[in-house]
Phi, psi and omega in degrees: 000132192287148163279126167309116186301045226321002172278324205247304163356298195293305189318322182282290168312314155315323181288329195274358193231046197301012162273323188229032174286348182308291181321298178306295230276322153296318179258013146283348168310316185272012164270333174316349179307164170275328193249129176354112183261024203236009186227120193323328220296325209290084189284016167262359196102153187204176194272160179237185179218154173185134181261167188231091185280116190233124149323156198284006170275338178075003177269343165219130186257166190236145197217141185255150166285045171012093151318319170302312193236007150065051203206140163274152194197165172278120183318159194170155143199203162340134172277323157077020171115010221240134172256008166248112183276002189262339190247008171278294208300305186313320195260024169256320195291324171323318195271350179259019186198329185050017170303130147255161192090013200283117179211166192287149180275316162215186172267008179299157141303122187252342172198169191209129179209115178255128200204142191280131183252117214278163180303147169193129193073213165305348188246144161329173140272137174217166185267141177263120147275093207260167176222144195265116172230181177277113190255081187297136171266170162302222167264348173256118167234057177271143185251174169239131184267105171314175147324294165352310189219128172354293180214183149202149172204161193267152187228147160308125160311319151321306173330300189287321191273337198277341168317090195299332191269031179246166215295154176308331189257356153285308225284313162335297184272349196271337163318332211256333165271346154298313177303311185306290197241349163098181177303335183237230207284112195277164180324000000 
């Protein structure tokens, strides 16, 4: 996988999302910043990576029960300085899942979500800008439950979007994967 520019990117995805070009347009801002978005210390916000993990059937994603924010959510973290968010997502959803065979479906953006990460300990509250991309599993999809998390399972996608209690920006991405490939068996 080539690395991706996170400029044009962002730039691509506003034009395929003309709804959320406002949203693309902060975090191309915050890349325009002087000080590093690619780094945790930048507590005013900075960027995360996360995948939107699809059975290889394309019928379910698999969610972790966030141990921090006590929420199913999709694995994601840190950029930790690494400016390809596309190879940040993979290798947290590898580490946050211990699925093996796992690999991005493309270097597209697949969804963009800025959400308040609340105080805890010592750190501050800040904003994560994360950026999304599609991570597929294979044919083995047994997982391991990290540290991280609580639990993880795999959910129907249908599920996760007709789900009121599940968060606005899973309910989000799984519309966006039903429109991609419809309710039933993807390409």
């Amino acid at each position: 996988m080539q690395y991706v520019d996170v400029r044009s990117a962002l730039a691509r995805y506003a034009g395929l999302w003309p709804d959320e070009a406002m949203v693309a347009e902060a975090f191309l801002a915050l890349l325009s910043d002087p000080q590093d978005p690619f780094v945790r210390d930048r507590l005013s916000g900075h960027f995360t990576g996360s995948a939107w993990v699809v059975s290889a059937d394309g019928r379910r994603t698999l969610l972790t029960h966030h141990r921090k924010l006590d929420r199913w959510l999709q694995p994601g973290g840190h950029a930790d300085g690494d400016r390809d968010l596309a190879q940040v997502a993979l290798r947290e959803a590898q580490e946050e899942t211990g699925v093996h065979g796992l690999h991005l479906e493309d270097g597209a953006i697949f969804d963009l979500d800025r959400h308040w990460i609340p105080e805890r300990g010592a750190v501050p509250g800040h904003w994560h800008f994360d950026v999304r991309y599609v991570v597929r599993a294979g044919a083995d999809e047994r997982f391991v439950v990290s540290e991280e998390s609580h639990d993880l399972a795999w959910r129907e996608i249908t599920a996760v979007a007709d789900d009121p209690a599940s968060d606005e920006s899973m309910r989000r991405m799984a519309g966006k994967w039903l429109g991609r490939v419809g309710p039933g068996p993807a390409d």
